[in-house]
C-alpha positions in Angstrom: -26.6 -29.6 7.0 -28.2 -27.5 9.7 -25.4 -27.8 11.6 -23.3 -26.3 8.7 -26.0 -23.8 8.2 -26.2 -22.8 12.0 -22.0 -22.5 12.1 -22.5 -20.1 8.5 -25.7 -18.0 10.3 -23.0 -17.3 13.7 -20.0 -16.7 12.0 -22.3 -13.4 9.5 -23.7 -12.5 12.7 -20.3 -12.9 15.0 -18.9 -10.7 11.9 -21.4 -8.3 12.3 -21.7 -7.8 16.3 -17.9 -7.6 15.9 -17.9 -4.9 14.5 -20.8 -3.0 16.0 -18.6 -1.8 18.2 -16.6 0.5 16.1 -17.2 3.5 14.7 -19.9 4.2 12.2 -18.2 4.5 8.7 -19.4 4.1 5.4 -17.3 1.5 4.4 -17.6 -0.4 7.9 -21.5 0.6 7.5 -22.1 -0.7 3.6 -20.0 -4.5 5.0 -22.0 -4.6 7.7 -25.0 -4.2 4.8 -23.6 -6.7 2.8 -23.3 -8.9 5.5 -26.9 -8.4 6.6 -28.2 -9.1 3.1 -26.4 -12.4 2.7 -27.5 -13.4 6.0 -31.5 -12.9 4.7 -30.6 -14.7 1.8 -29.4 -17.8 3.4 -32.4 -17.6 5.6 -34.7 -17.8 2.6 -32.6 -20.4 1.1 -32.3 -22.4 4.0 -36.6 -22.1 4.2 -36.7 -23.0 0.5 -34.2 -26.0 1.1 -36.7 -27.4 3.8 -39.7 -27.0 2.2 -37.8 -28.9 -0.8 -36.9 -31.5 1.7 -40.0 -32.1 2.1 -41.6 -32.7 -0.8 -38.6 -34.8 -1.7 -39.2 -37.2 1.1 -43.2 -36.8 0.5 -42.9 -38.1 -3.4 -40.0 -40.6 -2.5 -42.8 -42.3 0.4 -45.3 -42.6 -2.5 -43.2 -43.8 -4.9 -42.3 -46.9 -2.3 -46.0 -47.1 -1.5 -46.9 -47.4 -5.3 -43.7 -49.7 -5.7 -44.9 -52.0 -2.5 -48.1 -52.6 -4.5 -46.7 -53.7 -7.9 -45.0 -55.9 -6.0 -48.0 -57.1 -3.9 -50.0 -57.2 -7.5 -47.5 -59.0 -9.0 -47.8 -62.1 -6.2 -51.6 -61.8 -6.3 -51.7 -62.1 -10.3 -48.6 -65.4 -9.7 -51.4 -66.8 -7.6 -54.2 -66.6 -9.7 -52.6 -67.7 -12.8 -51.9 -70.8 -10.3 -54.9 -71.8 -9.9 -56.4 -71.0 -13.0 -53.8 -73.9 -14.1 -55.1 -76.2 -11.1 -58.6 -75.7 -12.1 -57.5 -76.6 -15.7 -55.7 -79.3 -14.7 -59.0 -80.4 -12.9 -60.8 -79.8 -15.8 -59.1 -82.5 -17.4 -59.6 -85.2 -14.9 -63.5 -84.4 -14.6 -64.8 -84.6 -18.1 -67.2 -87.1 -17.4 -69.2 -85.6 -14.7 -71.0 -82.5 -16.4 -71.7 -80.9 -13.2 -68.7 -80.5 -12.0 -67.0 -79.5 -15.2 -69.5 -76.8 -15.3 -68.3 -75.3 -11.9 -65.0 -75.9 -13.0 -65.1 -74.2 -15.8 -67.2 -71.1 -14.3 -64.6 -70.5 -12.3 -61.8 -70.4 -14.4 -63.9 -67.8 -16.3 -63.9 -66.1 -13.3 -60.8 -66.3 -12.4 -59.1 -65.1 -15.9 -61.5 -62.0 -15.3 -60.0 -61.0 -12.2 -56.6 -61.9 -13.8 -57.8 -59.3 -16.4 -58.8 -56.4 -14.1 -55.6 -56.8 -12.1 -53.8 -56.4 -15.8 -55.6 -52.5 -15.7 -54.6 -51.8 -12.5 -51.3 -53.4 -13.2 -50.9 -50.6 -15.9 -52.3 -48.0 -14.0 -49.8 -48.5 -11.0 -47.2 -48.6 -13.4 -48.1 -45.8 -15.1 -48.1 -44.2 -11.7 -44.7 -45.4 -10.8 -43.1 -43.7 -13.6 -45.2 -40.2 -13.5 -43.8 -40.1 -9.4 -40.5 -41.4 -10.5 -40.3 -38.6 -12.9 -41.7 -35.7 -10.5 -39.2 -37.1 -7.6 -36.4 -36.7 -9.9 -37.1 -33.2 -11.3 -37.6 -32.4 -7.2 -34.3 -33.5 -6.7 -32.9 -31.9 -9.2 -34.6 -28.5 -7.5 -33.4 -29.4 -4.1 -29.5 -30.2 -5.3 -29.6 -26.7 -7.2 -30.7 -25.1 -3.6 -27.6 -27.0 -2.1 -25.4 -25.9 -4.6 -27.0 -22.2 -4.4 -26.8 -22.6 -0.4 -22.9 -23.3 -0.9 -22.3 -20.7 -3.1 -23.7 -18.2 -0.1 -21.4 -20.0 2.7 -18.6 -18.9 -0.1 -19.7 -15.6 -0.3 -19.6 -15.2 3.5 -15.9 -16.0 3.7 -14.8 -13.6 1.1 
């Protein structure tokens, strides 16, 4: 793309130095005008599509990040369920001694909590996930209409 854009911001200006050398009329004057416009106007694009680029590749980094810990949540929560059913399975081998079963059952409590909060945060990530998913769509959207705006100026600067 830049290199497209540097070959579009040579050939206006080649056009215009071209021409610089002949005489000053107003329909060489008014092209050379023209030309100058659509030459600011691809700068400012070309800023815009940057910028765009940027945030693009800004929400599509937190997107992974938020996507990398689902995933990571998602092994966490497979490994406490795990052992919640080890300690049950314990549970059931130690009903005679009292002491033991207490511990045993304490930390299954304790477990399903934690199994609980990671539910919340489960939701919240999610949640997350689809509100960037969302915003990086709508920026793409924004940054193809800039490409397609972008291409529409090298057009202009052939007619």
């Amino acid at each position: 793309m830049q290199l497209r854009t540097l070959f579009l911001a040579i050939s206006l200006a080649g056009t215009a130095f071209g021409q610089a050398g002949a005489p000053a009329q107003p329909d060489t004057l008014q092209a050379l005008l023209t030309e100058v416009r659509l030459l600011r106007q691809t700068l400012v694009v070309i800023q815009r599509l940057a910028v765009q680029q940027q945030h693009v590749d800004a929400l599509s980094r937190q997107l992974d990040q938020v996507r990398e810990q689902i995933a990571r949540s998602a092994q966490e929560s497979n490994a406490q369920m795990a052992a919640v059913a080890a300690n049950e399975a314990r549970l059931a081998k130690e009903q005679q001694d009292g002491f033991v079963r207490h511990d045993i059952e304490d930390e299954i409590k304790k477990a399903k909590v934690v199994m609980e909060e990671q539910a919340v945060r489960d939701k919240q990530q999610q949640a997350r996930e689809s509100q960037l998913a969302g915003q990086l769509q709508a920026e793409q959207v924004k940054l193809h209409e800039l490409n397609d705006r972008l291409d529409g100026l090298e057009r202009a600067s052939y007619q």
